[in-house]
PDB file of N, CA, C, O and CB in Angstrom:
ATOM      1  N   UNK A   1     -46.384   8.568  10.381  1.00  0.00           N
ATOM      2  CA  UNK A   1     -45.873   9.930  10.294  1.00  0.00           C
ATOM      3  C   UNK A   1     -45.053  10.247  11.545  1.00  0.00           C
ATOM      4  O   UNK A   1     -45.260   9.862  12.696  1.00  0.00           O
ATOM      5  CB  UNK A   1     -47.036  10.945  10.125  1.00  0.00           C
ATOM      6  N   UNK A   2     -44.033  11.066  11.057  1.00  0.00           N
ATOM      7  CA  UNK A   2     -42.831  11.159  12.427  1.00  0.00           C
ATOM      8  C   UNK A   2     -43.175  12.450  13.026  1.00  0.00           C
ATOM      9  O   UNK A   2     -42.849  13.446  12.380  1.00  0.00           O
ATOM     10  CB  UNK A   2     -40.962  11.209  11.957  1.00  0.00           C
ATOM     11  N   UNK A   3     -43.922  12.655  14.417  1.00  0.00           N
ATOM     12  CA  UNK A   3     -43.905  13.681  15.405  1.00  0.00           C
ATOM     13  C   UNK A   3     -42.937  14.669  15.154  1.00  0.00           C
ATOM     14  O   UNK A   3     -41.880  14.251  14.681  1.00  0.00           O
ATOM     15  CB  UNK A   3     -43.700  13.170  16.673  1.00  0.00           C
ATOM     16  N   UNK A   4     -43.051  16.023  15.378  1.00  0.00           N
ATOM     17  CA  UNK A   4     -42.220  17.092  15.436  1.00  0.00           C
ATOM     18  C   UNK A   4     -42.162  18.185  16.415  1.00  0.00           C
ATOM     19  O   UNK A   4     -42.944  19.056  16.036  1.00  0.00           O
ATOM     20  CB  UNK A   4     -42.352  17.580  14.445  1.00  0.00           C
ATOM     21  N   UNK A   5     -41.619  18.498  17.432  1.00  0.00           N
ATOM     22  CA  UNK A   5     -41.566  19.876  18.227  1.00  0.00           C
ATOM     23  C   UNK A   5     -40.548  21.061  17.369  1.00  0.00           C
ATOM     24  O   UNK A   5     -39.450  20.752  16.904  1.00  0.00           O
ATOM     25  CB  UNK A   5     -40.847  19.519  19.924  1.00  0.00           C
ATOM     26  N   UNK A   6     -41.068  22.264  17.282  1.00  0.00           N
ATOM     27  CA  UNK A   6     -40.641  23.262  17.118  1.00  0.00           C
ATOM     28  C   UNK A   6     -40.486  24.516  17.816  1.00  0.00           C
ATOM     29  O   UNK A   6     -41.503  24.803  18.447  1.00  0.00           O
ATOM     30  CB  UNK A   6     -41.007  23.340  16.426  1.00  0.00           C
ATOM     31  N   UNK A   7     -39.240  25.641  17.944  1.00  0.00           N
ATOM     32  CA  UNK A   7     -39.333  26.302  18.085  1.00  0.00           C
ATOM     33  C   UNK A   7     -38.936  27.451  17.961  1.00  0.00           C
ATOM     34  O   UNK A   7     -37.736  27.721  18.005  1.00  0.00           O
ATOM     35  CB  UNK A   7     -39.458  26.029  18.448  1.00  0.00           C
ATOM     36  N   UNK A   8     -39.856  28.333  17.784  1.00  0.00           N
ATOM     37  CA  UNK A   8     -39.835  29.668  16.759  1.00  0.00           C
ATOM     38  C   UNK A   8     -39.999  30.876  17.655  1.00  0.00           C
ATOM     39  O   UNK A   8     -41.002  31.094  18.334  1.00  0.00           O
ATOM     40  CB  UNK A   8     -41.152  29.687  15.549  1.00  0.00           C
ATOM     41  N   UNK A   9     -38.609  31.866  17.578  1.00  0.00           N
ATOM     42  CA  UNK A   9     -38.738  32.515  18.050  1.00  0.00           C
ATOM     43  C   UNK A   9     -38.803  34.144  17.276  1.00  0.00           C
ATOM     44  O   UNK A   9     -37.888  34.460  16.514  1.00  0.00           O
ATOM     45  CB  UNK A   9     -38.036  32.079  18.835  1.00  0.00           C
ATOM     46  N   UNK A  10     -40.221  35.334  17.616  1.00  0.00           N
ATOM     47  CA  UNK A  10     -39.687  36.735  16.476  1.00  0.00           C
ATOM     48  C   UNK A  10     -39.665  37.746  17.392  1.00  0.00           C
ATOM     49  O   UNK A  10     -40.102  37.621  18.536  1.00  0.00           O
ATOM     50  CB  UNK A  10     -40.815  37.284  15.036  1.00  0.00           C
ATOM     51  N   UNK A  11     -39.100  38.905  16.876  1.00  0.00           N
ATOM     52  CA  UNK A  11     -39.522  39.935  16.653  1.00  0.00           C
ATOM     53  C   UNK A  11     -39.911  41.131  17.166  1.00  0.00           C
ATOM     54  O   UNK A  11     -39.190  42.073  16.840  1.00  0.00           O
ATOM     55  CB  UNK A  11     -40.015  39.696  16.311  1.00  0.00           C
ATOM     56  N   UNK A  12     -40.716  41.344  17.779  1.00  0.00           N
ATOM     57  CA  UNK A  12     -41.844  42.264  18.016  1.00  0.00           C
ATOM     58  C   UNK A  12     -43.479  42.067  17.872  1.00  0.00           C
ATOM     59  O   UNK A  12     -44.370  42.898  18.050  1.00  0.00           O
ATOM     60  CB  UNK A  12     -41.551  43.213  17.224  1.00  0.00           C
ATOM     61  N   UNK A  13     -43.558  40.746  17.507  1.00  0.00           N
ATOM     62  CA  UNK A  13     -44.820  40.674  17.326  1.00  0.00           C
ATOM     63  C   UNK A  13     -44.621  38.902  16.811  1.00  0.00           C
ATOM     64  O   UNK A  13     -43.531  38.338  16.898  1.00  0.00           O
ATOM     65  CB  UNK A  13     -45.479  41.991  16.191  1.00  0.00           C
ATOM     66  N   UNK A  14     -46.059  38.116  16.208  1.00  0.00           N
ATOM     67  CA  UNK A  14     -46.417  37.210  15.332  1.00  0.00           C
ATOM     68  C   UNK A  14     -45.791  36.818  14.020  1.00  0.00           C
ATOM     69  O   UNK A  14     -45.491  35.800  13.396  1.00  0.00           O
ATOM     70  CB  UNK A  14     -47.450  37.502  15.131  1.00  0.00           C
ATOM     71  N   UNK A  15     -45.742  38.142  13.910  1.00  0.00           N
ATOM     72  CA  UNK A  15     -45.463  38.306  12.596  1.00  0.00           C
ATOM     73  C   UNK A  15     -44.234  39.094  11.586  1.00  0.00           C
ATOM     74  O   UNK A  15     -44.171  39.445  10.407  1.00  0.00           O
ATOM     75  CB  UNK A  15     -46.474  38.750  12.387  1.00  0.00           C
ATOM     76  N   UNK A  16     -42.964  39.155  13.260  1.00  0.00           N
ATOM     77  CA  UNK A  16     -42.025  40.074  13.251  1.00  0.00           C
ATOM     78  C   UNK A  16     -41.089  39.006  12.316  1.00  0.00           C
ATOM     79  O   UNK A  16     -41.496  37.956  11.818  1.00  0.00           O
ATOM     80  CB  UNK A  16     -41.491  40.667  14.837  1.00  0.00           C
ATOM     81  N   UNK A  17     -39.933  39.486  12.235  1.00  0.00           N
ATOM     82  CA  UNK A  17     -38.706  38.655  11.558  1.00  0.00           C
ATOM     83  C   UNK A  17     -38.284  37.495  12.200  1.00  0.00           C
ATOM     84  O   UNK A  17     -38.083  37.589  13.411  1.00  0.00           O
ATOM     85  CB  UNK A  17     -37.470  39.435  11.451  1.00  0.00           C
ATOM     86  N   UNK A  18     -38.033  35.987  11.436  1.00  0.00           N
ATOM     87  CA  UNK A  18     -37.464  35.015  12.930  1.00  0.00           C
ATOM     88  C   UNK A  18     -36.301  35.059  13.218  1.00  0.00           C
ATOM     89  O   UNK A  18     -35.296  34.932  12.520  1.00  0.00           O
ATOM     90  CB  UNK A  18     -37.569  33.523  12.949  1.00  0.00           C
ATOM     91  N   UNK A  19     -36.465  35.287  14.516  1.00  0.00           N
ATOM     92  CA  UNK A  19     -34.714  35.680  15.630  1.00  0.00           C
ATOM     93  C   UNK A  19     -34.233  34.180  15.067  1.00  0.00           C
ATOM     94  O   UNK A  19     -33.215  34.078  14.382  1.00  0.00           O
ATOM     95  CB  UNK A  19     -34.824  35.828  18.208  1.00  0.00           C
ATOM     96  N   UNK A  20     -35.155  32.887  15.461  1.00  0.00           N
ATOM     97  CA  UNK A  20     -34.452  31.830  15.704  1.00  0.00           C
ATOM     98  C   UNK A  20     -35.748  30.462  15.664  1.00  0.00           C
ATOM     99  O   UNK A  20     -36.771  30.236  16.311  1.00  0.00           O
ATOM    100  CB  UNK A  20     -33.570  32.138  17.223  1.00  0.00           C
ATOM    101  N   UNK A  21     -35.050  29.806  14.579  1.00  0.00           N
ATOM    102  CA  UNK A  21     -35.746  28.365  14.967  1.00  0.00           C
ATOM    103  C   UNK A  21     -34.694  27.287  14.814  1.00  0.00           C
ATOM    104  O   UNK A  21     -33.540  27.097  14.431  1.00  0.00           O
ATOM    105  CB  UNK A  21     -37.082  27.955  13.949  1.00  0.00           C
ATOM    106  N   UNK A  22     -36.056  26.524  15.480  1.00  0.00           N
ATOM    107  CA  UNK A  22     -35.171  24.945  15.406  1.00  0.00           C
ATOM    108  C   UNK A  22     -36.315  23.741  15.671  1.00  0.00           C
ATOM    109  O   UNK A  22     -37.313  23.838  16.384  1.00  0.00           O
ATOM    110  CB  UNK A  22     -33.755  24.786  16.895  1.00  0.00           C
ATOM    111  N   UNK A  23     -35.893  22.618  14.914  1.00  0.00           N
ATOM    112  CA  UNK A  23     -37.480  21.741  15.184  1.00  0.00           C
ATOM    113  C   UNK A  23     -36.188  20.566  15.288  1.00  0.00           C
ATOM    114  O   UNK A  23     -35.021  20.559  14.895  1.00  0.00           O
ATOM    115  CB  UNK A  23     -39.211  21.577  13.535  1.00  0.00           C
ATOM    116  N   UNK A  24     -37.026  19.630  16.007  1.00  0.00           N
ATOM    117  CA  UNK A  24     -36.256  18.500  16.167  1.00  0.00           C
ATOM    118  C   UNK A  24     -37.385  17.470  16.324  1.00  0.00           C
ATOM    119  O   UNK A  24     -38.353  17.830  16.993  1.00  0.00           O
ATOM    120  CB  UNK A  24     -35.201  18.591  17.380  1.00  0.00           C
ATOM    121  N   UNK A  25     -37.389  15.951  15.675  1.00  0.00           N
ATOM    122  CA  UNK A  25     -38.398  14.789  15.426  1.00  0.00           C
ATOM    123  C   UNK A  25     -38.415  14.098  16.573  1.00  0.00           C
ATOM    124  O   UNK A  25     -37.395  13.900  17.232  1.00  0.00           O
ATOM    125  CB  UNK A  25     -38.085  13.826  14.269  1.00  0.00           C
ATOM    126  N   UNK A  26     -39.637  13.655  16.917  1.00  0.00           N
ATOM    127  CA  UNK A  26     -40.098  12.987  17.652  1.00  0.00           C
ATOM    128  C   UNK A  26     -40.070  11.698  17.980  1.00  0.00           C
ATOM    129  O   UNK A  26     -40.268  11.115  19.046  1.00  0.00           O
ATOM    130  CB  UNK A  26     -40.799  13.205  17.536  1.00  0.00           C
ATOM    131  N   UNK A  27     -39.748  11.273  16.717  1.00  0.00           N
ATOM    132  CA  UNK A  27     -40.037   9.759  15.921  1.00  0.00           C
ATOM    133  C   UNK A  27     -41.199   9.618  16.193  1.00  0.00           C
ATOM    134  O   UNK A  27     -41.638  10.597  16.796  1.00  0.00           O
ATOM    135  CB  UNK A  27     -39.268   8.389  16.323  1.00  0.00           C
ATOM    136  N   UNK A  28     -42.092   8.644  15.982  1.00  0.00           N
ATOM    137  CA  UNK A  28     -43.189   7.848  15.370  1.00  0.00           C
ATOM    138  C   UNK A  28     -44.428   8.219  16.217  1.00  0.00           C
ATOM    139  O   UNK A  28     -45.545   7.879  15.825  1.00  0.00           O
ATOM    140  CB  UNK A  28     -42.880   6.212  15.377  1.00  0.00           C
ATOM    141  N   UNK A  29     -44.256   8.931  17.407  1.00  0.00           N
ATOM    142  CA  UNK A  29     -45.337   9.527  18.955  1.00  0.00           C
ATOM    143  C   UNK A  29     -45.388  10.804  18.475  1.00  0.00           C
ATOM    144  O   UNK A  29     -44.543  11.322  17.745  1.00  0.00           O
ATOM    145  CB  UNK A  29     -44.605   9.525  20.880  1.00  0.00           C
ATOM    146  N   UNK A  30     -46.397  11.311  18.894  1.00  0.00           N
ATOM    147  CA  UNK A  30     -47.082  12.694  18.561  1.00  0.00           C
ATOM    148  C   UNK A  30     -46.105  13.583  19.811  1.00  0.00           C
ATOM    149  O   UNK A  30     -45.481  13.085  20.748  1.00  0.00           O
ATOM    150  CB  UNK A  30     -49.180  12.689  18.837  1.00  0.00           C
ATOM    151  N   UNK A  31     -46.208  14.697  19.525  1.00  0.00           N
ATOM    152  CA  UNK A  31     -45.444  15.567  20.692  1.00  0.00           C
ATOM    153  C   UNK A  31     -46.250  15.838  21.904  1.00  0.00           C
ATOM    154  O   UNK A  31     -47.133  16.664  21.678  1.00  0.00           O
ATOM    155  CB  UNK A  31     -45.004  17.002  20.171  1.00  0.00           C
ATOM    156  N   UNK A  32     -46.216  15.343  23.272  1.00  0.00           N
ATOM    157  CA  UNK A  32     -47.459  15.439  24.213  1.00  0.00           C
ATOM    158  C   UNK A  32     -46.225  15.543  25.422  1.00  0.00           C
ATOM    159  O   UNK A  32     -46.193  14.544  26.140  1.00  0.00           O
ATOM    160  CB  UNK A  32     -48.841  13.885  24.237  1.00  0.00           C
ATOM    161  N   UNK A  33     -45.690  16.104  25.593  1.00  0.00           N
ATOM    162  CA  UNK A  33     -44.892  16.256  27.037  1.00  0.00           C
ATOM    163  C   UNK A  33     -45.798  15.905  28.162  1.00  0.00           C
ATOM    164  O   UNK A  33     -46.939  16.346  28.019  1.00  0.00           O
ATOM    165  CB  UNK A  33     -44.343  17.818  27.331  1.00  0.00           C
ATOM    166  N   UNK A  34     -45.604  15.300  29.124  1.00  0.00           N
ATOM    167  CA  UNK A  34     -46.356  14.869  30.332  1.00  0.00           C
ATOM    168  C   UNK A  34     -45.184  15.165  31.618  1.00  0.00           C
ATOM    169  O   UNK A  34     -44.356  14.346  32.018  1.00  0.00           O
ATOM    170  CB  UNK A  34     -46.885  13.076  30.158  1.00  0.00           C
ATOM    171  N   UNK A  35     -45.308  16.051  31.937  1.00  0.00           N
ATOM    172  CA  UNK A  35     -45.893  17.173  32.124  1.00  0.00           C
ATOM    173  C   UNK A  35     -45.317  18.420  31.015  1.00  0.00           C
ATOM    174  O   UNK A  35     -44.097  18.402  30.851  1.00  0.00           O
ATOM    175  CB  UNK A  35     -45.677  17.452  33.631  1.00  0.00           C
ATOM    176  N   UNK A  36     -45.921  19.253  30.418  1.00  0.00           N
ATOM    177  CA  UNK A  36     -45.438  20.437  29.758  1.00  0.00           C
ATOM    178  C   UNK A  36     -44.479  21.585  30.507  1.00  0.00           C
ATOM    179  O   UNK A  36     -45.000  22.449  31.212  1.00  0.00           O
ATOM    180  CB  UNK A  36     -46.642  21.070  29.316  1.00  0.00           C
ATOM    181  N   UNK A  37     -43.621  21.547  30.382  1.00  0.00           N
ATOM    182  CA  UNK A  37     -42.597  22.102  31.090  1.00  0.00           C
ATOM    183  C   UNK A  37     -41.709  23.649  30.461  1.00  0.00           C
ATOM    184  O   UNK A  37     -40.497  23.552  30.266  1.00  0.00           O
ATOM    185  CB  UNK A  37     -41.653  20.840  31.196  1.00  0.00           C
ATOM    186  N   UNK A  38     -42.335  24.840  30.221  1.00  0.00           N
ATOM    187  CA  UNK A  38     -41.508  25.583  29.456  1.00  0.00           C
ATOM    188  C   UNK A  38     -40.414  26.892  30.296  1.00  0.00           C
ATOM    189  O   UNK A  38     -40.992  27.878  30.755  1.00  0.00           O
ATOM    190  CB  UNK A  38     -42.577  26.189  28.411  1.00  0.00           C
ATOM    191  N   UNK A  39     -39.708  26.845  30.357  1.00  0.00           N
ATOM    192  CA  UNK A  39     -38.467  27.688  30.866  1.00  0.00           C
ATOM    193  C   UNK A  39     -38.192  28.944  30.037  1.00  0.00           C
ATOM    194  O   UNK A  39     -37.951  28.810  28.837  1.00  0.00           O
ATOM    195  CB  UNK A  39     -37.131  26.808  30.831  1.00  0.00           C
ATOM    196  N   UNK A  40     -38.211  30.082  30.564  1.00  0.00           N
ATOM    197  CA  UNK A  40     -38.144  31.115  29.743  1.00  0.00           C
ATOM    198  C   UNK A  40     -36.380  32.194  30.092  1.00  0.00           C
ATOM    199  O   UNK A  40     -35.806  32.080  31.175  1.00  0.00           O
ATOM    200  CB  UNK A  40     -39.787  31.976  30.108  1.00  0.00           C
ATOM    201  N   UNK A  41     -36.117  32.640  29.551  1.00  0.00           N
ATOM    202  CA  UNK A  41     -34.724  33.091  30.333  1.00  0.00           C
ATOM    203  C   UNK A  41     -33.791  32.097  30.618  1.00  0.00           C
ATOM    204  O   UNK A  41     -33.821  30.975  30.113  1.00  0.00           O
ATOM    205  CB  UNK A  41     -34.965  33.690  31.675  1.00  0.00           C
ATOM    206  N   UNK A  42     -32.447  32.736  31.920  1.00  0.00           N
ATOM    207  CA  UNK A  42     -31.726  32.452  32.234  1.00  0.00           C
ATOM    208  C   UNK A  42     -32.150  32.482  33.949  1.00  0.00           C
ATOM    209  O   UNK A  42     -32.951  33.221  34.522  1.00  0.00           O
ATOM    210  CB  UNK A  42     -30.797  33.073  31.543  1.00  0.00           C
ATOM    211  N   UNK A  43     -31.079  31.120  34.634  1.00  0.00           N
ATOM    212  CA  UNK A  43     -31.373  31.469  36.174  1.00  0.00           C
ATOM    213  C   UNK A  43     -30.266  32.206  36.056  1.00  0.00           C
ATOM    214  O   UNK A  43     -29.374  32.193  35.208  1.00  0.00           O
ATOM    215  CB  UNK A  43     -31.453  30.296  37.463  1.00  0.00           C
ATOM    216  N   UNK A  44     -30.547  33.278  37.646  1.00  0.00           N
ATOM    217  CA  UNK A  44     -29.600  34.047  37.792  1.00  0.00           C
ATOM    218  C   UNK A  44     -27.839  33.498  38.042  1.00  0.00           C
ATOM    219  O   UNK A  44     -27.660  32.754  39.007  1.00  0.00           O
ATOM    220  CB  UNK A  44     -30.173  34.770  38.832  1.00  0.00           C
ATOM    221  N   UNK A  45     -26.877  33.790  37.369  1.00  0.00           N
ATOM    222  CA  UNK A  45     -26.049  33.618  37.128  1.00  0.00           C
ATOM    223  C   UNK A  45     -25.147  33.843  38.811  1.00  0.00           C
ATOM    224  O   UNK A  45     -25.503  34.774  39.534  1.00  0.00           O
ATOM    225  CB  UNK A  45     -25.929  34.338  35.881  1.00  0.00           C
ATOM    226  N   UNK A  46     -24.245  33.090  39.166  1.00  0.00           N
ATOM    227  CA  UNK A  46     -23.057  32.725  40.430  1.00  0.00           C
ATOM    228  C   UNK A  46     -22.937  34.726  40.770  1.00  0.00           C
ATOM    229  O   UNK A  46     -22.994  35.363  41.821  1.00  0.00           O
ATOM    230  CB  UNK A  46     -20.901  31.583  39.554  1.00  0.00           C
ATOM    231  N   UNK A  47     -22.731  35.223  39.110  1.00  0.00           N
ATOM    232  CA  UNK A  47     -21.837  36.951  39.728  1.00  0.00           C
ATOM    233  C   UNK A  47     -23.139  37.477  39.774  1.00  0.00           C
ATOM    234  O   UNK A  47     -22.994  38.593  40.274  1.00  0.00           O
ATOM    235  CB  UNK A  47     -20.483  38.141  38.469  1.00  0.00           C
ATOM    236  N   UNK A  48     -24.293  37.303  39.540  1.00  0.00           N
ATOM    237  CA  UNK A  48     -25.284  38.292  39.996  1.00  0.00           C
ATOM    238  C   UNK A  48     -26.318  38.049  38.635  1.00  0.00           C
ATOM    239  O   UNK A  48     -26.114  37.307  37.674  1.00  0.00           O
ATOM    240  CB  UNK A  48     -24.568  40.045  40.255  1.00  0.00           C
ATOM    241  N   UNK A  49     -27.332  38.819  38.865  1.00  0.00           N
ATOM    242  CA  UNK A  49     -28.403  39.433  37.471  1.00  0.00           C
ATOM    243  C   UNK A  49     -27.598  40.196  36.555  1.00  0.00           C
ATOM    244  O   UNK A  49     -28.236  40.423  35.527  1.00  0.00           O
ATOM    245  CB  UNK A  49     -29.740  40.594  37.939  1.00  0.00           C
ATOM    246  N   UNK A  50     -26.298  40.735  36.538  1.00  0.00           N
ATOM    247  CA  UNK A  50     -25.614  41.556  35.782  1.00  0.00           C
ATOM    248  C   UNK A  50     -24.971  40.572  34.524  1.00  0.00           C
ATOM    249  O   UNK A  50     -24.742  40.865  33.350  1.00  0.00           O
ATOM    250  CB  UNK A  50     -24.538  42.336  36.732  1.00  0.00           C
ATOM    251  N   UNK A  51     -24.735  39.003  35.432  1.00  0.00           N
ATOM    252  CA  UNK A  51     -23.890  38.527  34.516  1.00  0.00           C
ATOM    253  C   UNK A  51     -24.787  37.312  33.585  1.00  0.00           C
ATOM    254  O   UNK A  51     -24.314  36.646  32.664  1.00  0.00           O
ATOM    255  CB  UNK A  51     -22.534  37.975  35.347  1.00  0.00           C
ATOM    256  N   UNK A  52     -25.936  37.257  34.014  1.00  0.00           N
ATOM    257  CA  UNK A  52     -27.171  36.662  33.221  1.00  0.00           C
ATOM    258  C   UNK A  52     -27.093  36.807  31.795  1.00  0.00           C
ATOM    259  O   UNK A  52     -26.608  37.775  31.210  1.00  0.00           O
ATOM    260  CB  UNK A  52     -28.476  37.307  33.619  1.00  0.00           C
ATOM    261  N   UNK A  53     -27.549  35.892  31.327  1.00  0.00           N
ATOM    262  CA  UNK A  53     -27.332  35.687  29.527  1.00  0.00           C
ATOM    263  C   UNK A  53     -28.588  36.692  29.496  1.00  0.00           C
ATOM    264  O   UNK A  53     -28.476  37.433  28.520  1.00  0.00           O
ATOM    265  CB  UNK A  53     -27.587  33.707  28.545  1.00  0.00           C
ATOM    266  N   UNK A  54     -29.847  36.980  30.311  1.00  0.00           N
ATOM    267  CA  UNK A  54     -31.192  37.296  29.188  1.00  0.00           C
ATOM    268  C   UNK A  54     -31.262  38.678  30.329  1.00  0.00           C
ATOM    269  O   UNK A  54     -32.404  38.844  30.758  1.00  0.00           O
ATOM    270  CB  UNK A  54     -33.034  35.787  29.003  1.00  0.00           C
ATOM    271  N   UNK A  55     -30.259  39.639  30.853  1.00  0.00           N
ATOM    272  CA  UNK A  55     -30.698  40.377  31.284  1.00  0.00           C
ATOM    273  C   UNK A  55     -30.628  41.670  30.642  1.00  0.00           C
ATOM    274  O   UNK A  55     -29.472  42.062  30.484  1.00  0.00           O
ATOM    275  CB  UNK A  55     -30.385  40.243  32.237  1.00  0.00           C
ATOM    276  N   UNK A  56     -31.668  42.553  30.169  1.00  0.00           N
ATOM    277  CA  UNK A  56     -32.830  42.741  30.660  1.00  0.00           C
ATOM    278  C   UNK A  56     -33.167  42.135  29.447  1.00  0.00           C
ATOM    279  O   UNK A  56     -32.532  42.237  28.398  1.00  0.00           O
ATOM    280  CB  UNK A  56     -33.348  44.092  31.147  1.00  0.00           C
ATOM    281  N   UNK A  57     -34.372  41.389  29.667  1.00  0.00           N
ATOM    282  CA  UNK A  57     -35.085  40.402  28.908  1.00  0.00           C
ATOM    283  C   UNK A  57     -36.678  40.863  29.100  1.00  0.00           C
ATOM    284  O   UNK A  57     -37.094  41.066  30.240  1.00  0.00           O
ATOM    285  CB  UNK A  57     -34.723  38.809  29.481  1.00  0.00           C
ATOM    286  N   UNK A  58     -37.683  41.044  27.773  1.00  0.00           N
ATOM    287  CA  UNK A  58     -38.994  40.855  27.997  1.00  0.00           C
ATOM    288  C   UNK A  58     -39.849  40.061  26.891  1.00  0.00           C
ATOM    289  O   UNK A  58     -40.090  40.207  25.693  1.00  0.00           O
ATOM    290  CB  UNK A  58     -39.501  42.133  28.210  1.00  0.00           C
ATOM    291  N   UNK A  59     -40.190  39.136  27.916  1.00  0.00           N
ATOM    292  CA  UNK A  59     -41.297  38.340  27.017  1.00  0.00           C
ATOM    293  C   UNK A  59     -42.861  38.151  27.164  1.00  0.00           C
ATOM    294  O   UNK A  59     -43.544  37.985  28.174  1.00  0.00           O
ATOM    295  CB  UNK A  59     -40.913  37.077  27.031  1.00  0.00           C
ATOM    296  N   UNK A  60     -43.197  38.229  25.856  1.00  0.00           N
ATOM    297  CA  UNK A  60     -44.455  38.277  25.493  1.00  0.00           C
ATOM    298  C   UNK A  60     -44.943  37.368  24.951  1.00  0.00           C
ATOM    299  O   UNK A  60     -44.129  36.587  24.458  1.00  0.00           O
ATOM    300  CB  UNK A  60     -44.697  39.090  24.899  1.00  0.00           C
ATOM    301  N   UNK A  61     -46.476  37.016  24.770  1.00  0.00           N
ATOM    302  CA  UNK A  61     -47.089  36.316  23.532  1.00  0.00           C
ATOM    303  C   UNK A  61     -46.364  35.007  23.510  1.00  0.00           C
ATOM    304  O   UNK A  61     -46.030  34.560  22.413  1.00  0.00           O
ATOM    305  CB  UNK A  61     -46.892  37.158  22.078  1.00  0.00           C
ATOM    306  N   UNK A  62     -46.112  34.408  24.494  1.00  0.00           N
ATOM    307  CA  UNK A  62     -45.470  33.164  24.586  1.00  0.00           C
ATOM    308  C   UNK A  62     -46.819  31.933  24.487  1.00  0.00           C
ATOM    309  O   UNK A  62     -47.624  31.783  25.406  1.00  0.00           O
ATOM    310  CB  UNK A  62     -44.514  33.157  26.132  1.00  0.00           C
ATOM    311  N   UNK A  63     -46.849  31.184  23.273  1.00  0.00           N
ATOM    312  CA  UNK A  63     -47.618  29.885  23.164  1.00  0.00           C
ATOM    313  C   UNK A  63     -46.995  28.620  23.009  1.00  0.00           C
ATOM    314  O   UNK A  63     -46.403  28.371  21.959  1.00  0.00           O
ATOM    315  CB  UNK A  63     -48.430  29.942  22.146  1.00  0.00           C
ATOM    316  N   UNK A  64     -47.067  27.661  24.073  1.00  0.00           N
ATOM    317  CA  UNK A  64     -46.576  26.572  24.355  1.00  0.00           C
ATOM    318  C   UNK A  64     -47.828  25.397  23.854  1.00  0.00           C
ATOM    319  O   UNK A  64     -48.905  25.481  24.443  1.00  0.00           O
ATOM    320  CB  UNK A  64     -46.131  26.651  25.916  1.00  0.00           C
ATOM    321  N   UNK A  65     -47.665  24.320  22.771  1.00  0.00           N
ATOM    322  CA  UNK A  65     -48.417  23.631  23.067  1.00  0.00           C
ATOM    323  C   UNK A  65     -48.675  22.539  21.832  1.00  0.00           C
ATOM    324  O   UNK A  65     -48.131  22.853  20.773  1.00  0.00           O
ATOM    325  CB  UNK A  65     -49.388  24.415  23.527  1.00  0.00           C
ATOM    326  N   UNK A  66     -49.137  21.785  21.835  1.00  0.00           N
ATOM    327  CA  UNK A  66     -48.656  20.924  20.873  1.00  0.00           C
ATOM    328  C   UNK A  66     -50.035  21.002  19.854  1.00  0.00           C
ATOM    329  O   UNK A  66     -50.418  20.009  19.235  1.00  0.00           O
ATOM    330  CB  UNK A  66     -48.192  19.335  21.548  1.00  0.00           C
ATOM    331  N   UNK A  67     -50.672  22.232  19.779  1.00  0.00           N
ATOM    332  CA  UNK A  67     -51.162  22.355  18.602  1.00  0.00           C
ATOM    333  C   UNK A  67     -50.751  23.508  18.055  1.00  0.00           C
ATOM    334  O   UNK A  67     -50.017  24.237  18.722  1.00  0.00           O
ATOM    335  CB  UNK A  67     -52.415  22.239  18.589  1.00  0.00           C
ATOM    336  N   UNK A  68     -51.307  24.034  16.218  1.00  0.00           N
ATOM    337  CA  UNK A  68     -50.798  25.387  16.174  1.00  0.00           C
ATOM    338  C   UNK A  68     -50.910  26.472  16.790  1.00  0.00           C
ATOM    339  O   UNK A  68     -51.709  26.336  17.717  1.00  0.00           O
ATOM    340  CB  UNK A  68     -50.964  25.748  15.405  1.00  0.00           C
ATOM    341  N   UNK A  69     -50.476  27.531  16.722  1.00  0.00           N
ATOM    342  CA  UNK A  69     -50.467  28.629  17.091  1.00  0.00           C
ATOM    343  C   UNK A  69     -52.108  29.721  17.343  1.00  0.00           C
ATOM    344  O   UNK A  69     -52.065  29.872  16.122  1.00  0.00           O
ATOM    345  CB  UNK A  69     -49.500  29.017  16.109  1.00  0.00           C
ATOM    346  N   UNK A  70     -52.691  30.094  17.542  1.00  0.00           N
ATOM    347  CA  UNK A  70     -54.237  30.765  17.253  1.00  0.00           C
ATOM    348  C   UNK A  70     -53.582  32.051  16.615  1.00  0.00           C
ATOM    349  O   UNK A  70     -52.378  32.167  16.384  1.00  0.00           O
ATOM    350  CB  UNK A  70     -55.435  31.136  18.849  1.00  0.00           C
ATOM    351  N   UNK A  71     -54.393  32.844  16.404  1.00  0.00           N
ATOM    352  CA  UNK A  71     -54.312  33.987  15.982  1.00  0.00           C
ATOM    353  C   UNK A  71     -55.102  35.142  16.672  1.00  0.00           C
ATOM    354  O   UNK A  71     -56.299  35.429  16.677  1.00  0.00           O
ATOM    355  CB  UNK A  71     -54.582  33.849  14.789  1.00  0.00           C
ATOM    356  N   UNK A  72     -53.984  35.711  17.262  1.00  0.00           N
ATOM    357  CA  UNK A  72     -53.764  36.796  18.659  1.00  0.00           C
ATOM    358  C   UNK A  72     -54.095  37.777  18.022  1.00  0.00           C
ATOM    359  O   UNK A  72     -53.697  37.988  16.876  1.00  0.00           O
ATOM    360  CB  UNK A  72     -52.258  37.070  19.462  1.00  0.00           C
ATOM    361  N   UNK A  73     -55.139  38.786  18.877  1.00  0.00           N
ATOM    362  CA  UNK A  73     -55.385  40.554  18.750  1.00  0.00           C
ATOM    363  C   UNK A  73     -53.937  40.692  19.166  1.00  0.00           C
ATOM    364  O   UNK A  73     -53.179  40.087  19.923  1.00  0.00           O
ATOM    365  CB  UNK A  73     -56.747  41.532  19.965  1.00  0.00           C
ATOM    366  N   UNK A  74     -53.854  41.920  18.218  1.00  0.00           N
ATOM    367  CA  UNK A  74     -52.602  42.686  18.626  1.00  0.00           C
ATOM    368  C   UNK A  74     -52.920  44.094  19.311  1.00  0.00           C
ATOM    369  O   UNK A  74     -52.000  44.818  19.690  1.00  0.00           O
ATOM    370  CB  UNK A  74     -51.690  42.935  17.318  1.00  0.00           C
TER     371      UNK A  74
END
């Protein structure tokens, strides 16, 4: 069976509309990053925080990890 990373981005919530996915195969290895590495945003951009792709940006409820998802109190 061919490994898969995905990623899914919504909404307002779990269970909001998806802004955006995308999964891409692993081939034949399970998905285990060594080390897990996740980047959120933009670095600040040469003209300032003004000219930043994610400014003003807020994130939440961010789960990284190579099993499913749990199911979060809201």
């Amino acid at each position: 069976m061919t490994g898969r990373a995905t990623l899914e981005v919504r909404e307002g919530s779990e269970t909001g509309p998806v802004k955006y996915l995308q999964s891409t195969g692993t081939g034949s290895h399970e998905y285990r990053p060594t080390p897990h590495v996740l980047y959120l945003g933009t670095p600040i951009a040469r003209g300032g925080l003004d000219d930043s792709t994610a400014c003003p940006i807020t994130i939440k409820s961010v789960w990284a990890s190579a099993n499913p998802r749990p199911a979060f109190p809201q």
